[in-house]
MDTraj code that builds the backbone (N, CA, C; nanometers):
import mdtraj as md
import numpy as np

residues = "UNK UNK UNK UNK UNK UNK UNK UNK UNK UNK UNK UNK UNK UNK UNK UNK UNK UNK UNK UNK UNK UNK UNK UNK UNK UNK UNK UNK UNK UNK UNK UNK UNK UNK UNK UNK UNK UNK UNK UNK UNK UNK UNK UNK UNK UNK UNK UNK UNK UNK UNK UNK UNK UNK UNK UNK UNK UNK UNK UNK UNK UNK UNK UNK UNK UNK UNK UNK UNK UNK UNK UNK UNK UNK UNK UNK UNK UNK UNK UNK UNK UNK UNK UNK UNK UNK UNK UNK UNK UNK UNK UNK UNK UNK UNK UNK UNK UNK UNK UNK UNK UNK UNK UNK UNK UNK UNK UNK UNK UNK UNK UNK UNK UNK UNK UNK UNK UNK UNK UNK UNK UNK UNK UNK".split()
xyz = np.array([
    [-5.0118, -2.0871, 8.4275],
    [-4.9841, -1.9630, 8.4970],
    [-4.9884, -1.8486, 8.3977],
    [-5.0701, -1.7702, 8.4142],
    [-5.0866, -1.6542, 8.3260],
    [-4.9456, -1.5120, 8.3262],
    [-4.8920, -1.4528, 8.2932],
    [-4.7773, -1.4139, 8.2500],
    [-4.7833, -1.2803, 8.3593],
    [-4.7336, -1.2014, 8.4359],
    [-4.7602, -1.0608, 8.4924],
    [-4.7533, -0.9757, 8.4209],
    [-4.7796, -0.8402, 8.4463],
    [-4.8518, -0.7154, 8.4073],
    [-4.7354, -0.6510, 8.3961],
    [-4.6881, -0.5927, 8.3187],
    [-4.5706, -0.5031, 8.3290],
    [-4.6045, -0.3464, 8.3172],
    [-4.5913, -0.2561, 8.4223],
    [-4.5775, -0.1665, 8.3590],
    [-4.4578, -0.0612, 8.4156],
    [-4.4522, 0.0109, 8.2888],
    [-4.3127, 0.0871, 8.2207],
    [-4.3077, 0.2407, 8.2555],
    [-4.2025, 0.3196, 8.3203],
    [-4.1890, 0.4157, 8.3420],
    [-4.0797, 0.4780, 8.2379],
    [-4.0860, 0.5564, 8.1444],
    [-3.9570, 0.5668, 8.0775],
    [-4.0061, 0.7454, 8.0927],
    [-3.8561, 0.7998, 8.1352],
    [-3.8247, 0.9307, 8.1048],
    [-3.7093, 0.9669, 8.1751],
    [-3.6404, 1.1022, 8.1580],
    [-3.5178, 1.1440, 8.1836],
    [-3.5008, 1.1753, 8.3325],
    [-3.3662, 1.1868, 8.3356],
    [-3.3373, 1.1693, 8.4891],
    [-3.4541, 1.2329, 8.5774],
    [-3.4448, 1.2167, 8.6737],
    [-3.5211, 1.3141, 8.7672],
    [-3.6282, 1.3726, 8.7146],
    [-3.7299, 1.2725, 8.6663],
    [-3.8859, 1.2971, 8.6008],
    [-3.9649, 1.2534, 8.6844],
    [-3.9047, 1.1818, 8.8022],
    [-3.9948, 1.1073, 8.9189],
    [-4.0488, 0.9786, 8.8953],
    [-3.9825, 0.8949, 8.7777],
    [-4.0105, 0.7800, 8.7662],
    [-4.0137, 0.6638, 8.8957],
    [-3.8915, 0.6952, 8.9760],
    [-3.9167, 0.6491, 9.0827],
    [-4.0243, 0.6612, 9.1889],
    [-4.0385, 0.8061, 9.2257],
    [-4.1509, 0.8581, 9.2955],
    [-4.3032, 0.7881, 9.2599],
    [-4.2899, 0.7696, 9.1775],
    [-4.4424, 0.7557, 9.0351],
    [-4.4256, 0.5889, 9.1352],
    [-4.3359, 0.5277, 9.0761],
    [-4.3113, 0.3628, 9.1034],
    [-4.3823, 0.3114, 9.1974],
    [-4.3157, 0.3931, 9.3188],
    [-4.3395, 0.3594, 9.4749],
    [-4.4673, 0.4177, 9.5458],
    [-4.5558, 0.5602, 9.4246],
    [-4.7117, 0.5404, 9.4587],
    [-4.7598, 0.4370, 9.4151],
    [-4.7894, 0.3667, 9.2922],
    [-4.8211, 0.2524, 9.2359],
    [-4.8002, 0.1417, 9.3053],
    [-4.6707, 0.1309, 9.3807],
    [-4.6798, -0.0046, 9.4456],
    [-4.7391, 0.0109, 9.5838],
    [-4.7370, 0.0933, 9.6180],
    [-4.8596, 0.1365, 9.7474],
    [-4.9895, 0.0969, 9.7132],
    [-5.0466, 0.1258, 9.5543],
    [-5.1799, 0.1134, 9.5468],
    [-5.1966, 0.0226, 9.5138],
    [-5.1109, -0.0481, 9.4398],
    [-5.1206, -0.2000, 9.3920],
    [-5.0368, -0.2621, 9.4205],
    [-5.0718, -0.3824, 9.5863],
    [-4.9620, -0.4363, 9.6570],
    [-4.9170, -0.5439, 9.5487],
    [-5.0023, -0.5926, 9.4883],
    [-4.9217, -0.7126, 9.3828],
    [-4.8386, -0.7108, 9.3061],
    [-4.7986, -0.5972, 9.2638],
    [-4.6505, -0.5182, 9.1942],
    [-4.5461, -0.4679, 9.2714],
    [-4.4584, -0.4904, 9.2147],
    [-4.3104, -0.5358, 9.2619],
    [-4.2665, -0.3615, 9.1972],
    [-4.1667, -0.3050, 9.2427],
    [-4.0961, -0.1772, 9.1636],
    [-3.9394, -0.2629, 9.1344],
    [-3.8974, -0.2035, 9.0032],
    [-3.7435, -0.3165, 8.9682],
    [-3.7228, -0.1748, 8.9000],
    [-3.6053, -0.1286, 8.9064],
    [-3.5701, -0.0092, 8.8600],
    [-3.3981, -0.0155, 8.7834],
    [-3.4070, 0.0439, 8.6694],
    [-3.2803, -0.0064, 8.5762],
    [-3.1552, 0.0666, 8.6560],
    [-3.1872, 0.1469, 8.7863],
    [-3.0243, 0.2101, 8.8026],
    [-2.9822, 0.1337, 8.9262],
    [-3.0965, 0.0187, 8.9722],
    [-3.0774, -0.0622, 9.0884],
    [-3.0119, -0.1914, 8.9938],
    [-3.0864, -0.2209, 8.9067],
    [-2.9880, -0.3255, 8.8209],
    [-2.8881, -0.3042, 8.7673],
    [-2.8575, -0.1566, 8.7418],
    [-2.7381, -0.1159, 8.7291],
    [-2.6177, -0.1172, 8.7819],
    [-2.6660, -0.1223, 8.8928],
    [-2.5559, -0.1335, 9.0423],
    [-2.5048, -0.2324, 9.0883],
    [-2.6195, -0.3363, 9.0019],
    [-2.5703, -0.5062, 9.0313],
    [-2.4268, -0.5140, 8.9098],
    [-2.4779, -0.4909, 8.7627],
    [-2.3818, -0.5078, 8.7186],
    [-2.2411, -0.4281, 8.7110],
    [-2.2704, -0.3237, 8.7767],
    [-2.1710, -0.2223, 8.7966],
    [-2.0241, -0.2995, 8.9357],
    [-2.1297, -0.3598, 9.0253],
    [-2.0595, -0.4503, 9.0839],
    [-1.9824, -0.5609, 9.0858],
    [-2.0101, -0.5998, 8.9482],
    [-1.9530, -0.7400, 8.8940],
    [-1.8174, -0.6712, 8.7935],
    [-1.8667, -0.5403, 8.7738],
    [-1.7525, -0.5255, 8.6283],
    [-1.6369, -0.4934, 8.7772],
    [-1.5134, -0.5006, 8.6694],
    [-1.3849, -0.3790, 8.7610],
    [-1.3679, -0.3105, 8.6494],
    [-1.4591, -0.1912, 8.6164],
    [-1.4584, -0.0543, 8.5448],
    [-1.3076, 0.0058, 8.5416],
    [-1.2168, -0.0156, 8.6809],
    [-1.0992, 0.0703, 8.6796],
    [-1.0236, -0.0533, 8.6346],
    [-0.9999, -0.1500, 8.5773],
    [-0.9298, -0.2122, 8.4651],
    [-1.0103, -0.2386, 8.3306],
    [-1.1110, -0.1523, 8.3048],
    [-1.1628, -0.1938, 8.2232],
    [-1.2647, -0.3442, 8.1618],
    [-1.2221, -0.4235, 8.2676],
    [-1.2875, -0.5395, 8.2452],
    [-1.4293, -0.5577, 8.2904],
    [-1.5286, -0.5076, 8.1405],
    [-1.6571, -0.4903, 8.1223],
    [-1.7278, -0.5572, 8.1082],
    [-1.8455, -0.6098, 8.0836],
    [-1.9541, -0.7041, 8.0666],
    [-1.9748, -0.6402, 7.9068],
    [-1.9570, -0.6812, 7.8092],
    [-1.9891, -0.6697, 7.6785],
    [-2.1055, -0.5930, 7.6089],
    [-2.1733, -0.6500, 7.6826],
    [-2.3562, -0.6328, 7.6352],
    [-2.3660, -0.5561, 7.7112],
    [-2.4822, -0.4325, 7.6456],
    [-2.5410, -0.3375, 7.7169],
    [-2.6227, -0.3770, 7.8363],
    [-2.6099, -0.3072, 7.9548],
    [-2.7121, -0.3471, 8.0607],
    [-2.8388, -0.3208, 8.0237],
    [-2.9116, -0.2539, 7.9444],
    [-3.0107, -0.2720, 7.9169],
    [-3.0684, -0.3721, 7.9017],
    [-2.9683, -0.4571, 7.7772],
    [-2.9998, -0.6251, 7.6920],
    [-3.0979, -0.6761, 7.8339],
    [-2.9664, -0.6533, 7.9255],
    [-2.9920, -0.8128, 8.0524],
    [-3.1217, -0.7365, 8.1484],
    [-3.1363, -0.6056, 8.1533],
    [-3.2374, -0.5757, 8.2278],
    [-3.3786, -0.6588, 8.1500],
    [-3.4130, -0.6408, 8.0937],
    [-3.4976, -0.6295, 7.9709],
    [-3.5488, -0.8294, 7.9579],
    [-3.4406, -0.8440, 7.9828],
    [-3.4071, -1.0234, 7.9807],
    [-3.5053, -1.0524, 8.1028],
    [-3.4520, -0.9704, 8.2102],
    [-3.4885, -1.0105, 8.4120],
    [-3.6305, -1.0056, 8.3909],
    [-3.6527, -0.8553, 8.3226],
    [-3.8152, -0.8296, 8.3606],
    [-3.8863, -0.9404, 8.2953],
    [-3.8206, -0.9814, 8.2050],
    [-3.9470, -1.0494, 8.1272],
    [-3.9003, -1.2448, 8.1946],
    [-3.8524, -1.1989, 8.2483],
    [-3.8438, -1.3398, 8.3231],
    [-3.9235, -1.3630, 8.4620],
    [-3.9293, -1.2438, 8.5240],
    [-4.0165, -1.2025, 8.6574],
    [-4.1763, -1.2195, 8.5759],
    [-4.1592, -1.1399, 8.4725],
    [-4.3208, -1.1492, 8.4252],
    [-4.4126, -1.3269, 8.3797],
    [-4.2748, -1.3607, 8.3214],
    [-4.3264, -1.5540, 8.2833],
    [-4.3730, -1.6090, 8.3956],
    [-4.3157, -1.5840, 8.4613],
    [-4.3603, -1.6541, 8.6338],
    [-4.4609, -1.5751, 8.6988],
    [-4.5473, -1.4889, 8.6299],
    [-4.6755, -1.3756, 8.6967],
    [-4.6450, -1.3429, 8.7571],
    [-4.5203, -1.2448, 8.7764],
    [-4.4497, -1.1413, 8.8841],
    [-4.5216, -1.0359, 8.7924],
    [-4.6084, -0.9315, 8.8676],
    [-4.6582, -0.7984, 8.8015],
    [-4.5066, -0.7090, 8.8644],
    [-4.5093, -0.5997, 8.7503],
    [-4.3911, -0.5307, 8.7915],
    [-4.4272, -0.4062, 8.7167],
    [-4.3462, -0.2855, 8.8415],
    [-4.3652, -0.1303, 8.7608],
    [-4.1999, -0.1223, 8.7725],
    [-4.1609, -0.0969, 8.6509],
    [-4.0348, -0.0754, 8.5898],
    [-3.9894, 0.0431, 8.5445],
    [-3.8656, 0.1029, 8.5636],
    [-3.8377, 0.2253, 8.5837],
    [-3.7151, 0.2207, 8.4920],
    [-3.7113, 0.3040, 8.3685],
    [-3.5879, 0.3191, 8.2726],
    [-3.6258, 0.4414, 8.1943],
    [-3.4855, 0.4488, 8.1265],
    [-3.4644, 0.5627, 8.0465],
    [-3.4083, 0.4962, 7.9072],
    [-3.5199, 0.4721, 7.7979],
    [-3.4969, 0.4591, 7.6856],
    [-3.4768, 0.5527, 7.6112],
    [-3.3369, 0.5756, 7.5933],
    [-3.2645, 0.6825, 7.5677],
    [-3.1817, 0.6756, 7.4304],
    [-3.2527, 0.5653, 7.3739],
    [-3.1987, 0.5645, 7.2037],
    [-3.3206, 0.4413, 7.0892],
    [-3.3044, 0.4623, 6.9386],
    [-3.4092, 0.3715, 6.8961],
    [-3.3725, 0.2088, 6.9570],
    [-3.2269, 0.1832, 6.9572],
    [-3.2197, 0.0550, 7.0136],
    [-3.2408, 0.0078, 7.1091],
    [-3.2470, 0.0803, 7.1968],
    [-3.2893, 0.0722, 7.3612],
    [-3.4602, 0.0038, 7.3407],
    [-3.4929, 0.1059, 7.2834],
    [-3.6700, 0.1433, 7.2615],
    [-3.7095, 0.0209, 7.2017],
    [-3.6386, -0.0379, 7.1190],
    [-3.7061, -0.1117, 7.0330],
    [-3.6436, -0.2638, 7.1239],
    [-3.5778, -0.2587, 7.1711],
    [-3.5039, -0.4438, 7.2557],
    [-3.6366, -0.4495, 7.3604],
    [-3.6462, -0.3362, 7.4153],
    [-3.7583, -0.2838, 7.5168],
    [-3.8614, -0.3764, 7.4822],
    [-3.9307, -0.3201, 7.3599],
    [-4.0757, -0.3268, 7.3209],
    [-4.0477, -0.4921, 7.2439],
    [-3.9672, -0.5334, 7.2283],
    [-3.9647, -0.6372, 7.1523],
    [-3.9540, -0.7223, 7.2445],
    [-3.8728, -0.7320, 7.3717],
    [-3.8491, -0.8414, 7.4981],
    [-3.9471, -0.8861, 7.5658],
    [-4.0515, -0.7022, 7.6016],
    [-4.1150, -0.7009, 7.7079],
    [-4.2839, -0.7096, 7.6010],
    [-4.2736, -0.7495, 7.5278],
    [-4.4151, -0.7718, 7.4556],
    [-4.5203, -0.6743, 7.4790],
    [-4.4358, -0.5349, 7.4547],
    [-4.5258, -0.4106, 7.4700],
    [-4.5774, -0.3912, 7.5931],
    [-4.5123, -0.3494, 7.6795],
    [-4.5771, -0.3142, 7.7994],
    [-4.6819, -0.1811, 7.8259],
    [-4.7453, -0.1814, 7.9593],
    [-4.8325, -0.0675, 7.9164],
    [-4.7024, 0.0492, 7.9866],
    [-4.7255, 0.1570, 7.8975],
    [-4.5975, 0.2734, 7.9784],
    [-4.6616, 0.3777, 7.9613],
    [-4.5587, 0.4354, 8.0738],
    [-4.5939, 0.6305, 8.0757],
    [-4.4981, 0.6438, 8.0549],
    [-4.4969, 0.7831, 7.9928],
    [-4.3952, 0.9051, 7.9734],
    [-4.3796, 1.0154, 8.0249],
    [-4.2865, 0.9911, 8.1155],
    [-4.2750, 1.0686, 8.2513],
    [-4.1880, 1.2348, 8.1714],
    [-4.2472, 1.3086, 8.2265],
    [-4.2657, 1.4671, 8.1533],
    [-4.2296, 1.5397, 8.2869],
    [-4.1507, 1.6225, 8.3329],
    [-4.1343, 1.7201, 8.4359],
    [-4.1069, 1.8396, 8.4305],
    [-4.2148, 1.9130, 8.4059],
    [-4.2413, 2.0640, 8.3995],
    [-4.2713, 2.1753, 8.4872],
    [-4.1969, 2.2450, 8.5582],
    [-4.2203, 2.3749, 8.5997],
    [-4.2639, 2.3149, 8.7771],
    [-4.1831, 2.1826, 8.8072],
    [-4.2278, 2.1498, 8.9136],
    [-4.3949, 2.0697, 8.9170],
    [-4.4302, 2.0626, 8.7925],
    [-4.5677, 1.9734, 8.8498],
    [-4.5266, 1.7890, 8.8086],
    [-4.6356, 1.7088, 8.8291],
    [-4.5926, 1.6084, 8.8535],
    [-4.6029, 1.5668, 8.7170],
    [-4.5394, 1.4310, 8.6792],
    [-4.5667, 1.4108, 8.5311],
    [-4.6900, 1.4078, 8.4471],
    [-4.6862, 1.4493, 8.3168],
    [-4.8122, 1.4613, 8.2786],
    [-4.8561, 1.3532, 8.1736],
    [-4.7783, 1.3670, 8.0412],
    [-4.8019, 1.2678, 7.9279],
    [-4.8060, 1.1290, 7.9854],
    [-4.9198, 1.0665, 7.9636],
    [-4.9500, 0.8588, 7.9326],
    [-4.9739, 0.8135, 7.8328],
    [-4.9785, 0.6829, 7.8780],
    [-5.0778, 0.6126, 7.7369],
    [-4.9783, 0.5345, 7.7046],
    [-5.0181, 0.4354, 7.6381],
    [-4.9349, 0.2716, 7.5574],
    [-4.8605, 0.3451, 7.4346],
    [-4.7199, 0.3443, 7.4739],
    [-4.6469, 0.3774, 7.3448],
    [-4.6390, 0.3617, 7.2666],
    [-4.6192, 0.3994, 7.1171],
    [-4.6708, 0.3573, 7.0071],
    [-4.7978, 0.2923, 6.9778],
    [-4.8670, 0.3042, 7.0454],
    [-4.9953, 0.2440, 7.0233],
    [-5.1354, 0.4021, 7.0323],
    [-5.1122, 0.4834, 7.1835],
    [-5.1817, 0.5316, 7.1841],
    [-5.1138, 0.6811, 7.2764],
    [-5.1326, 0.7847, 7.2788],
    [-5.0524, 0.8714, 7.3552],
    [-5.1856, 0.9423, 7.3910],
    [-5.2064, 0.9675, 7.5090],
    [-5.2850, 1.0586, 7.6136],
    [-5.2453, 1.1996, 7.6831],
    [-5.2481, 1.3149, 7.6146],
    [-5.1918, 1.4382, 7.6825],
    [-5.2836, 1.4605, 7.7873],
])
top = md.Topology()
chain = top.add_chain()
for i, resn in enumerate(residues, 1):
    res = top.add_residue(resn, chain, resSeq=i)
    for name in ("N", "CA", "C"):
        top.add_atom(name, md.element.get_by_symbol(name[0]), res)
traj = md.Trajectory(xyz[None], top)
């Protein structure tokens, strides 16, 4: 079984990463959208935040874990996060065996602009 396609939406809140997601999975029914503030909500559900009793590990770690477990089994997936520090960035690129990503940019109301394989190649 050959491994699925991952690809990566990373940018700041309200850049339309979601929006972006759910054209993509329109155009390409074989991709799945998995979005880090929906997995968020899973583990947000398990903690009790108002006693403090947390899940240790960053939710990132375990997001990062899922996708690349959906992908072993040739689940294609467009994935939606905000790598929002070098450690984030780098568990990312190291879990998910470099996925292809955009860099969702939101300017003056138009739709995002910057692409291209991160660290590898950037497309203005």
């Amino acid at each position: 079984m050959s491994k699925g396609k991952i690809i990566l939406l990373n940018g700041v809140s309200s850049s339309g990463k979601s929006t972006v997601a759910g054209a993509i999975v329109k155009k390409l029914p074989n991709y799945f959208h998995l979005s880090i503030d929906d997995y968020d909500y899973i583990i947000e559900k398990m903690e009790d935040r108002d006693n403090q009793r947390l899940i240790p590990v960053p939710t990132e770690y375990f997001f990062h874990k899922t996708v690349a477990m959906f992908s072993d089994k040739g689940v294609n997936l467009v994935v939606d996060q905000i790598l929002f520090n070098e450690e984030t960035h780098e568990d990312c690129y190291r879990t998910l065996n470099n996925p292809i990503a955009l860099r969702m940019n939101w300017k003056e109301g138009k739709r995002p602009g910057e692409t291209g394989r991160l660290g590898r190649l950037a497309v203005n």
